[in-house]
Every structure is written in structure tokens, then in C-alpha cells.
C-alpha positions as a printed NumPy array, in Angstrom:
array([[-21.838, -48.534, -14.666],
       [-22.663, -45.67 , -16.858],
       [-22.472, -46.83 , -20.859],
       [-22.313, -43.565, -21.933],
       [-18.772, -43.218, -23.814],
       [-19.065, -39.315, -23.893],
       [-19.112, -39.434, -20.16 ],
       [-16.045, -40.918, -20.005],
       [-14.123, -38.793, -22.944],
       [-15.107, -35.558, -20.876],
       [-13.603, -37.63 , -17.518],
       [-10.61 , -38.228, -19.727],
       [ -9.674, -34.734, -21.076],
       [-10.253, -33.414, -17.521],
       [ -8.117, -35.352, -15.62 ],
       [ -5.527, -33.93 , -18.242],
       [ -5.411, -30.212, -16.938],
       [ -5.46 , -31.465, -13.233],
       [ -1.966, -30.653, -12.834],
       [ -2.183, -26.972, -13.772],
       [ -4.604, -26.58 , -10.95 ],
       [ -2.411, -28.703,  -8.375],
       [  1.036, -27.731,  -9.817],
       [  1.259, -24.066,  -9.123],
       [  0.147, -24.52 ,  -5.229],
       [  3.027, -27.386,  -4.536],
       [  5.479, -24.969,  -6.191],
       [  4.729, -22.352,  -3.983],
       [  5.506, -24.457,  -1.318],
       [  8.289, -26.897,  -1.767],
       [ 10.981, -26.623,   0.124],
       [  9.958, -23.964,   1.783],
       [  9.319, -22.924,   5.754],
       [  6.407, -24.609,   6.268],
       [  4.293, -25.223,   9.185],
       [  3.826, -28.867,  10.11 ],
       [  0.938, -30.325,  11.431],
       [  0.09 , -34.016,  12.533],
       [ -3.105, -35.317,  12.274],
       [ -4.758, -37.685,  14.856],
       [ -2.604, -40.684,  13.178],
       [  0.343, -39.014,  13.41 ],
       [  0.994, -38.072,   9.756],
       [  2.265, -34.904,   8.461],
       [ -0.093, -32.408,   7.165],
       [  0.449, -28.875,   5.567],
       [ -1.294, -25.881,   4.164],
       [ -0.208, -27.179,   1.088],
       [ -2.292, -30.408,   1.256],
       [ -5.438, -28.548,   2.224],
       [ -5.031, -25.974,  -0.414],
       [ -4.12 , -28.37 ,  -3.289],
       [ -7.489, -30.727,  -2.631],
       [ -9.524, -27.791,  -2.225],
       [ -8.26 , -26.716,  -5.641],
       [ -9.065, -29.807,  -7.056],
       [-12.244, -30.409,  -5.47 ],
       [-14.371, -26.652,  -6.588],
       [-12.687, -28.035, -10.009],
       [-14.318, -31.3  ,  -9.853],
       [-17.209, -29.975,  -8.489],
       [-18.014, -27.363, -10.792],
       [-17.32 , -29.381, -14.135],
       [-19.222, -32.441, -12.542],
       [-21.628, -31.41 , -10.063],
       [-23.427, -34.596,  -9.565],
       [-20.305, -36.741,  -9.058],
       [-19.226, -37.496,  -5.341],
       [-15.969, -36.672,  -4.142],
       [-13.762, -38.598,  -1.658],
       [-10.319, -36.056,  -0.364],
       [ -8.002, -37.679,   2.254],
       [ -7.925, -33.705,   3.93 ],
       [-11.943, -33.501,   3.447],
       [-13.28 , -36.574,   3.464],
       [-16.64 , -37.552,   1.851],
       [-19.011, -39.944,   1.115],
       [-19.386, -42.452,  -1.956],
       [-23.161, -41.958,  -2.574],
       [-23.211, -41.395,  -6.447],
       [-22.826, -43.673,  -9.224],
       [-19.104, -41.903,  -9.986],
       [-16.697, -40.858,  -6.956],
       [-13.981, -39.139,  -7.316],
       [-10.765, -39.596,  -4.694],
       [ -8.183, -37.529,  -3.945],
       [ -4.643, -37.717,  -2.432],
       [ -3.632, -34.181,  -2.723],
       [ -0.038, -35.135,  -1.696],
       [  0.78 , -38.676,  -1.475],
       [  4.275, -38.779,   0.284],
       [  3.916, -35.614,   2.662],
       [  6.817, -36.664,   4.675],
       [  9.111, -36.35 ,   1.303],
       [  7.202, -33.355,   0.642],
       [  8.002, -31.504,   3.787],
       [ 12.075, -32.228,   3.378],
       [ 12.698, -31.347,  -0.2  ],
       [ 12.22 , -34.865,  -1.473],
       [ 11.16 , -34.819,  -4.777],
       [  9.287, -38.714,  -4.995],
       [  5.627, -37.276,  -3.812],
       [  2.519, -37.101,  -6.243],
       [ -0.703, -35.515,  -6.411],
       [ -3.236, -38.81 ,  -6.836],
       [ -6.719, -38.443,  -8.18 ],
       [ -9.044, -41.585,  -9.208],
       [-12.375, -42.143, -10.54 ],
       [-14.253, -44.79 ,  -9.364],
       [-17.97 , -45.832, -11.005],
       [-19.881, -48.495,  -8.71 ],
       [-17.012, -48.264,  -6.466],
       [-14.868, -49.651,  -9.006],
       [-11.647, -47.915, -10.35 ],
       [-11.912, -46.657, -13.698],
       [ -9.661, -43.702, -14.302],
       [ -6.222, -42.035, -12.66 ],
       [ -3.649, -39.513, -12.106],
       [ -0.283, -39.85 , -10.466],
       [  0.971, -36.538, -10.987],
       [  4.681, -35.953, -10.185],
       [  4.89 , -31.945, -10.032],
       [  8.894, -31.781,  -9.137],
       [  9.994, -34.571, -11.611],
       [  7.556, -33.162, -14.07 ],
       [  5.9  , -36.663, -14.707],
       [  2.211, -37.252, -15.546],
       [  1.192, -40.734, -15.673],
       [ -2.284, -41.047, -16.604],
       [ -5.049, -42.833, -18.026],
       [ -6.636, -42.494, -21.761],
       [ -9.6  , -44.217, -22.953],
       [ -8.551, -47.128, -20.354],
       [ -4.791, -47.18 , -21.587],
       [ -1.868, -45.752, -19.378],
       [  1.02 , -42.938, -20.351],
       [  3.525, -40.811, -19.214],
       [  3.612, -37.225, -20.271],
       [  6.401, -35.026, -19.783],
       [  6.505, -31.738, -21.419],
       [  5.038, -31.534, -24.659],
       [  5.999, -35.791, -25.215],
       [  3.524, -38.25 , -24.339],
       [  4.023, -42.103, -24.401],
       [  2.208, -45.495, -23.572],
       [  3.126, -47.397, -20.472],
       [  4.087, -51.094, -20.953],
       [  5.187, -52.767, -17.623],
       [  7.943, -55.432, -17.721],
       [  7.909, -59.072, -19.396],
       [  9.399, -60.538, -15.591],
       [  7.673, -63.38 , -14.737],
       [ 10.112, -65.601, -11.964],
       [ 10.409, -63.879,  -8.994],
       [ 14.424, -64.327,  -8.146],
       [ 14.41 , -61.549, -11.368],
       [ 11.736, -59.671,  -9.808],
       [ 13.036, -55.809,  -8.48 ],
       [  9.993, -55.574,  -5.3  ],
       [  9.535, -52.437,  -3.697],
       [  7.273, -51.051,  -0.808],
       [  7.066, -47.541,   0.966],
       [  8.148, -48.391,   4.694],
       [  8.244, -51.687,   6.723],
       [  6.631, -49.379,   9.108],
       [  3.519, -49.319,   7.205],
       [  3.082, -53.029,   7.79 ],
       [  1.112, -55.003,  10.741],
       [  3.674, -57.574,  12.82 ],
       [  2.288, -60.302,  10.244],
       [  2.133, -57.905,   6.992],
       [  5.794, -57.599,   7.281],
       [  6.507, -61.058,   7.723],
       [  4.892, -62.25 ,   4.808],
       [  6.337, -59.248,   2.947],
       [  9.53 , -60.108,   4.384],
       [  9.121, -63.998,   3.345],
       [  8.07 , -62.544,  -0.305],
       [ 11.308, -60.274,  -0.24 ],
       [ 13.554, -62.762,   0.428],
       [ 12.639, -64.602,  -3.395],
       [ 13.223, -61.423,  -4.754],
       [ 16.23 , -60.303,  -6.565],
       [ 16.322, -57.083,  -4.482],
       [ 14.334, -55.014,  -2.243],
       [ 13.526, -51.316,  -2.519],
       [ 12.293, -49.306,   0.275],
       [ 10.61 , -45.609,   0.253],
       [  8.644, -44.035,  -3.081],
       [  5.255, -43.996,  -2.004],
       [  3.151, -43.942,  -4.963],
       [  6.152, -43.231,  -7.157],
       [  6.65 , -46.818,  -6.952],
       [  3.438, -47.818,  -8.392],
       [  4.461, -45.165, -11.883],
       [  7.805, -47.096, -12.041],
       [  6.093, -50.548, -12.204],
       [  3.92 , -49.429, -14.612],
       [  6.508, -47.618, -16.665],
       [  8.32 , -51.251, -16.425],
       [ 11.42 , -49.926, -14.064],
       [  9.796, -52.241, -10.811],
       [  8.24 , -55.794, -11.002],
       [  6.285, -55.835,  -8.182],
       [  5.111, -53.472,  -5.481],
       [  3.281, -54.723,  -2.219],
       [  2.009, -52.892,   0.708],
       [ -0.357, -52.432,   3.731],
       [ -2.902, -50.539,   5.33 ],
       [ -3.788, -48.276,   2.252],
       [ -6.498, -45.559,   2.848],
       [ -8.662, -45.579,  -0.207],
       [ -7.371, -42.182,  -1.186],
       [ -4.059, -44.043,  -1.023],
       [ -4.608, -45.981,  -4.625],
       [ -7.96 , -45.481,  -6.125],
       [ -5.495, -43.396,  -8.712],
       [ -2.799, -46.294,  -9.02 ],
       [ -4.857, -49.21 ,  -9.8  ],
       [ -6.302, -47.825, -13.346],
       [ -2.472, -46.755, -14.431],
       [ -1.074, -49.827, -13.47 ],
       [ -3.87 , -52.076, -15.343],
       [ -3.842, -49.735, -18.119],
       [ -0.058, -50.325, -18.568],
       [ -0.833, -54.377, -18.324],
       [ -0.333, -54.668, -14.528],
       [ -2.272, -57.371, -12.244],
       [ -3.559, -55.588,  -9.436],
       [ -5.3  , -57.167,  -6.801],
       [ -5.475, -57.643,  -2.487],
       [ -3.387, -60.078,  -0.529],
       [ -6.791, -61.986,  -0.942],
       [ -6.56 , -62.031,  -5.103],
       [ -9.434, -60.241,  -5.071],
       [ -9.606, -56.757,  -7.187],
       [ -9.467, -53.85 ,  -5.243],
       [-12.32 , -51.319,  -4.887],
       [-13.907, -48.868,  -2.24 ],
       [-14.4  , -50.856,   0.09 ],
       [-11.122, -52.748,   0.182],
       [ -8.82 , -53.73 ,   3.062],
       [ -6.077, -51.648,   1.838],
       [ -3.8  , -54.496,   1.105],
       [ -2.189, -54.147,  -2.142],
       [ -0.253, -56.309,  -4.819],
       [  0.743, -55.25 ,  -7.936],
       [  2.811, -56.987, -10.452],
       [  4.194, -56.528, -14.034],
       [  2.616, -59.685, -15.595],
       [  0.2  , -62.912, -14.618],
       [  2.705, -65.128, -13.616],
       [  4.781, -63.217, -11.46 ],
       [  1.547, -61.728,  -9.467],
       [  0.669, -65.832,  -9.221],
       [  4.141, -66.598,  -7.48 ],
       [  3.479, -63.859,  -5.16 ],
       [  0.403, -64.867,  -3.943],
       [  1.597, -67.996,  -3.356],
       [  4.427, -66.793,  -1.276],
       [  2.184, -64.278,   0.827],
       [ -0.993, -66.88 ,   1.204]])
């Protein structure tokens, strides 16, 4: 990994006027006529997707040239030291019917390792972010650090995941199993979910068959608000994961999980 602190400073402060690039694009768009196409999986795309990770990418591209870049639209390959991955609009489906819980995702890995991310939030006008390795919410002119919550037993534990259709036959039943310890269950949010846990709203937040482009972003603001993040393996998640995910709000409570979903 690169040492060089500057490196990272300049990462930092550019990640921070990401959403003036992405922001203007979604709110031409939102909730208006547009033309939906699925993709070979069967997912919603739209010309605001492409237009917002093109955005983003001749912005990444022209302030770090030598960087790779990884776009769920675009694709790419990981062949530099730093990689940068993109989820122009994480949640299309809410996107394309006026629901207001999608984001704009963009992480920085270095030797395929998360370092930095941005869960942008353009119609709740929410930035959660990473600084110098520590998570916080901007809104507006106000800016404050992300702490998750102090729940450690999991019959207090709120647990939330996007869809049970996301899930394999046996990734829902051990969800399912893990649900049923839970105080409650929530259900939709995409990566929405991932900002609450680390703002401390949601305890824990487990799901299935992530693309990379799906949570390079989340895994730096969750650990930079205190958040164990790993796979259903305990393992931490990187490039070349599985796209299993479990996140919880402290050490214990990720612990019980695991045991529950093992």
C-alpha cells in the first residue's frame, strides 16, 4: 500500500465534491419519464446510471490518471495499485419510482483492499463519507462524526437486508434463522441501510450476492464509524470477495451473528 499520506489527503478532499458532479444528473432525472432498460440479469438500468458514472469516471480519470477504475455500467479492470469502484445508482429500482432511499456509491480500494468511501444520498441530501479513515455525515453546510450503536445481544439488535430475493435458497435460511434472534426485521434500503448502521439507527445489516461495485464504498464508512465488517466466512471483505456481507455495530454482536449464520 502506498505510504504516502499526501496521496491520501488529495483522495480525501476529492471524494468531497463527488456529489456536485453526480447530483445535478440524478436531479434531472428523478421522477421523471424515463426509459427503462434491463440488463442481461434482469436489473433496471437508465440513462441516468450511464450518465452519472461517466461523470464520475472523466473526473476520476483526469485528477488521477494512473488509478484504475471499476463502474458497475462500464466495467474495468483492477490492474493498479489504487482502484476506484463505482455504483452510480445503488437502488435503481427505487430510483425509477420516485423512491427516495438510492445512493450514488464510490470506493477506493489500494491492494484490493477498501480504504476510502462515498454513500451519497442526492434526494435526502445526505453525504456519508470518509476523512482521514474516520466516517461522517454531511448535510448542508453541518458535518458530523458517525458513531454506530453500543448493541451488543442480538434479541436488541434492529437487522435489516435489501430483499429476501437477493438471497440463494440457503442464504435466506440462515438469514432467516439469524432474523428470528433479532428484535425486528427490516426489509428494502439498499445501501441506505449500511449509512443507518453506521449513523447508529440499525445494528446489523446482512446480505448476499454483492457485486463488488455493490460495497467497496460501504465497508470504509461503516469501519470508520466503528462497525465490524466482514463475509459470512469472518473474513474481511476485498476485491475479490464472494459478495456475502455482515456488518454489525460492535464486536460482540457481529460474534453472535456469526455464530448463528455458521
Amino acid at each position: 500500500m502506498t505510504d504516502k499520506r499526501s496521496d491520501w489527503v488529495e483522495i480525501d478532499a476529492f471524494l468531497l465534491t463527488l456529489p456536485s458532479l453526480s447530483r445535478p444528473i440524478i436531479d434531472q432525472h428523478f421522477r421523471s419519464n424515463l426509459s427503462i432498460e434491463q440488463k442481461a440479469d434482469n436489473s433496471p438500468v437508465t440513462i441516468a446510471d450511464k450518465s452519472v458514472e461517466t461523470e464520475l469516471r472523466q473526473a476520476i480519470l483526469d485528477a488521477f490518471p494512473h488509478h484504475a477504475i471499476i463502474g458497475e455500467e462500464q466495467g474495468g479492470l483492477a490492474d493498479r495499485q489504487i482502484c476506484w469502484v463505482i455504483d452510480p445508482i445503488d437502488g435503481t429500482r427505487a430510483f425509477v419510482i420516485g423512491k427516495p432511499l438510492f445512493g450514488t456509491l464510490v470506493g477506493v480500494a489500494c491492494d484490493g483492499r477498501p480504504f476510502a468511501g462515498l454513500i451519497d444520498m442526492p434526494a435526502l441530501n445526505e453525504t456519508y463519507l470518509t476523512q482521514d479513515k474516520r466516517s461522517y455525515l454531511i448535510m448542508g453546510l453541518t458535518q458530523a462524526a458517525l458513531s454506530v450503536s453500543s448493541c451488543r445481544e442480538l434479541d436488541q439488535a434492529q437487522i435489516a437486508t435489501t430483499s429476501p430475493e437477493a438471497f440463494t435458497t440457503e442464504g435466506l435460511n440462515r438469514f432467516n434463522r439469524l432474523g428470528k434472534t433479532c428484535r425486528s426485521i427490516h426489509y428494502g434500503g439498499d445501501c441506505y441501510n449500511y449509512a443507518l448502521l453506521a449513523a447508529g439507527h440499525l445494528d446489523l445489516v446482512m446480505e448476499h450476492q454483492l457485486a463488488t461495485h455493490d460495497f467497496m464504498a460501504l465497508i470504509p464508512v461503516l469501519k470508520g464509524a466503528g462497525a465490524i465488517v466482514t463475509d459470512w466466512s469472518g473474513q474481511p471483505p476485498d476485491l475479490s470477495s464472494d459478495g456475502s456481507l455482515l456488518a454489525a455495530a460492535t464486536p460482540e454482536l457481529h460474534k453472535a451473528a456469526l455464530d448463528v449464520i455458521s
